[in-house]
C-alpha positions, -999 to +999 in steps of 0.1 A: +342-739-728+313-761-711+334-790-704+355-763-681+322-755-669+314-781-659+345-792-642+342-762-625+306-769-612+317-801-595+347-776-576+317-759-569+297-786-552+326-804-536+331-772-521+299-767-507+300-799-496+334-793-480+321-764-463+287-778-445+308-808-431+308-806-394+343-804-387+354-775-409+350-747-382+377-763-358+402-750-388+392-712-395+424-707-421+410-736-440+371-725-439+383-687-448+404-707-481+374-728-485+348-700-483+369-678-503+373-705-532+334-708-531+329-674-535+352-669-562+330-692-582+295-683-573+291-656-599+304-676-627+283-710-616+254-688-618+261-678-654+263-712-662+234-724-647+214-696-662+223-705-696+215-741-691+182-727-679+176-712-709+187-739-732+163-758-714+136-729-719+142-724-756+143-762-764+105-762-748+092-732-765+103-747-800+085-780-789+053-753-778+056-740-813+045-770-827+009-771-808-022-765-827-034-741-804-025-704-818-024-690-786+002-712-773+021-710-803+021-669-800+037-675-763+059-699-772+072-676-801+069-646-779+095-665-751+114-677-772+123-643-794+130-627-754+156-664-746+175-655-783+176-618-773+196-629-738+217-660-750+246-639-771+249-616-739+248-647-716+278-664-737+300-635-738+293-630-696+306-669-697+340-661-716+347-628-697+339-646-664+368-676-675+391-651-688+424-652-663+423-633-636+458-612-625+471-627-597+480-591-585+448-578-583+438-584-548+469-569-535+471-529-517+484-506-543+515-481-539+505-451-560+528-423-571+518-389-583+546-366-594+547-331-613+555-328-648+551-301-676+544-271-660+560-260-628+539-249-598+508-250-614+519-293-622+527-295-590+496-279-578+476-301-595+494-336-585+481-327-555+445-321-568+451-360-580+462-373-550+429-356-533+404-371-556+429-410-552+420-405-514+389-395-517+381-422-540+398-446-514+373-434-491+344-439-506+358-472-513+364-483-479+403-486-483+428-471-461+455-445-471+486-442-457+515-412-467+543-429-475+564-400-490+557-368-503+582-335-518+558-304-515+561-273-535+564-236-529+528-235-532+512-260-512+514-286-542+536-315-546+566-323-567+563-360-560+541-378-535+539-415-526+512-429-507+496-473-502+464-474-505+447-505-483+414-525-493+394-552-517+408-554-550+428-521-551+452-530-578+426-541-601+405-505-598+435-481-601+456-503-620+443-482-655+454-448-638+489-451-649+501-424-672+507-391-677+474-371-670+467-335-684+449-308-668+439-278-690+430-247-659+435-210-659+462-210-630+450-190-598+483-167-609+469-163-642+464-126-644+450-122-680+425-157-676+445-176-700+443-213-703+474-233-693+482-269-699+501-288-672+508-325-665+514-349-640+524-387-643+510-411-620+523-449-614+504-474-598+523-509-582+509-539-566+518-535-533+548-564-530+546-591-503+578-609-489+570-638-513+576-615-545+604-600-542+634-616-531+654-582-520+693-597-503+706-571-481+742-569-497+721-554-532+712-523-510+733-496-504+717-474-476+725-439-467+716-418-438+711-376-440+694-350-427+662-343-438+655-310-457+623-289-470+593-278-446+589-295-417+594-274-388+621-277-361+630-311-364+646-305-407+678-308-402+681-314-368+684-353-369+697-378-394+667-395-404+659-393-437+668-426-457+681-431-495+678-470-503+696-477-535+689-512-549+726-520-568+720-547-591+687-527-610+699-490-598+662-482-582+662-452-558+643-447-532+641-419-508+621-413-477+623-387-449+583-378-442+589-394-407+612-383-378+623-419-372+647-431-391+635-468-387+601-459-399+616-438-432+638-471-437+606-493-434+585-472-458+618-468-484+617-505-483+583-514-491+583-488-521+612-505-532+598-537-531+570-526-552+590-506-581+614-537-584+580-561-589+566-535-612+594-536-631+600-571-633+563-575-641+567-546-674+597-566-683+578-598-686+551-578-702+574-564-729+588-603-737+548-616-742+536-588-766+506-605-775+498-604-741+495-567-744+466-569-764+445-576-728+454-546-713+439-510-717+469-490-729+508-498-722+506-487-691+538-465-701+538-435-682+550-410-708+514-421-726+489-389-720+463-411-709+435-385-699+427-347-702+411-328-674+391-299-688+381-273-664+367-246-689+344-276-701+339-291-669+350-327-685+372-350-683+387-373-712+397-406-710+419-406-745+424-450-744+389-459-748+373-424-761+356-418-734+340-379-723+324-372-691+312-340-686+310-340-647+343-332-638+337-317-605+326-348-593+355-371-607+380-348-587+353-352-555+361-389-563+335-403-582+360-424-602+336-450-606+318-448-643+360-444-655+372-472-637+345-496-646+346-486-683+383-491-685+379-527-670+348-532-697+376-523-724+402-544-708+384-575-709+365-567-742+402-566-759+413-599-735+385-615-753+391-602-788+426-618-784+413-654-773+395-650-812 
């Protein structure tokens, strides 16, 4: 581990060295690759350095212990006791911090939220999900944009599709795929009872033109008239837009916007996404010990967390985890989840390196 360390020290160095030389401004795509490669190291370097520090520190304090003064000796002992207490945490820190990264985890995320068990009141609350996604997003920073949606009778959704835009997206929602369960007395629940719905929700990396490789004789494309709410326009115009990808049978359907161009263009990135999901789950499935890094399969048909209403909590079932401030997690507050999950995540990644 310190020999990669190290190696990755003098990365560090060359890069800063790279970066102070006086020509590297004329070139801003290489300074923004430069600077970002340098930043990607800082907090690891700093690790390092710190526990060479304390090496350092601890190999003087047991020198210290030796002194015949018994004053210097309680310091030394009294330093040294607070260096062991930090090192074990310091070395773990390391090995998480060299642990591969995902590739896809700088990328936007597509996110999908559809009804399950439960009819309207499902539906209803797939749209309480999406709210608390894009309020999350905002307090984030990241962009939303609507993508597709299927509303319900009463004002919920059967299935909506939206990309969310910003730092690292993937990697924070990544652990929200699966089925999650919301236990509510419905607002049509006459004699208060408590009902149990569902909704699933499926989270992509958002796929670049690198990716996915998508040849336009695999596509079968067909035009229709839009139906549902929408005013006027439903059924006025052919512009809604089924994309069927032949060789893997993926479906996708769009018809949110009045042009047909723009349902086409939004079809086709969800497409791209579900096709790279997929063939990222099937190269999942033929590493199985590479399962063992991840929080969960990821299978959507897993219940991955309950959302008690009655109780004002909310259960994460993967790591165990109960928060009794509910009303804040749907206001968005998705923060103490998300960082445990990726706590667990990496926790398991480095039980597997064992």
């Amino acid at each position: 581990m310190f020999a990669k360390l190290q190696s990755l020290e003098k990365k560090y160095l060359d890069l800063e060295e790279a970066l102070a030389g006086p020509d590297v401004f004329n070139d801003q795509e290489q300074y923004r690759k430069l600077a970002k490669a340098h930043a990607d190291l800082r907090d690891v370097i700093g690790l390092f350095r710190r526990h060479r520090d304390l090496e350092r520190e601890m190999a003087e304090m047991k020198q210290m212990l030796r002194d015949d003064d018994p004053e210097i000796k309680n310091l030394a002992q009294e330093e040294l006791r607070k260096a062991e207490e930090e090192l074990p945490g310091l070395e773990t820190a390391l090995k998480a911090a060299l642990l591969p990264t995902d590739p896809l985890d700088e990328k936007n995320t597509i996110l999908e939220i559809r009804a399950g068990t439960g009819g309207e009141e499902a539906a209803l609350f797939a749209a309480d999900l999406f709210r608390m996604y894009c309020r999350y997003a905002e307090l984030m920073g990241w962009g939303v944009e609507l993508l597709s949606s299927s509303p319900s009778e009463s004002g919920g959704f059967k299935e909506i599709i939206c990309l969310i835009s910003g730092d690292r997206a993937y990697s924070r929602l990544k652990f929200e795929a699966g089925t999650h369960r919301v236990q509510r007395v419905p607002t049509t629940e006459a004699q208060g009872r408590i009902h149990t719905s569902a909704a699933t929700v499926a989270v992509m990396p958002e796929a670049g033109e690198v990716d996915v490789e998508i040849r336009p004789e695999d596509l079968r494309i067909d035009i229709y008239r839009a139906s549902g709410a929408g005013g006027q326009h439903v059924n006025k115009t052919e512009s809604a837009v089924r994309i069927t990808h032949i060789p893997t049978g993926t479906v996708v359907t769009c018809q949110d916007e009045r042009s047909q161009h723009k349902n086409k263009a939004r079809a086709m990135k969800v497409l791209a996404s579900r096709i790279l999901a997929a063939e990222r789950e099937r190269q999942n499935s033929e590493m199985s010990a590479d399962r063992k890094a991840q929080v969960g399969s990821g299978d959507r048909s897993e219940r991955i967390r309950t959302y008690n209403f009655p109780q004002g909590r909310c259960t994460d079932h993967r790591i165990n985890l109960t928060l009794y401030s509910l009303e804040r997690i749907m206001e968005g507050e998705l923060t103490p989840l998300v960082e445990a999950l990726s706590t667990a995540a990496q926790a398991e990644a480095l039980k597997a390196q064992i």
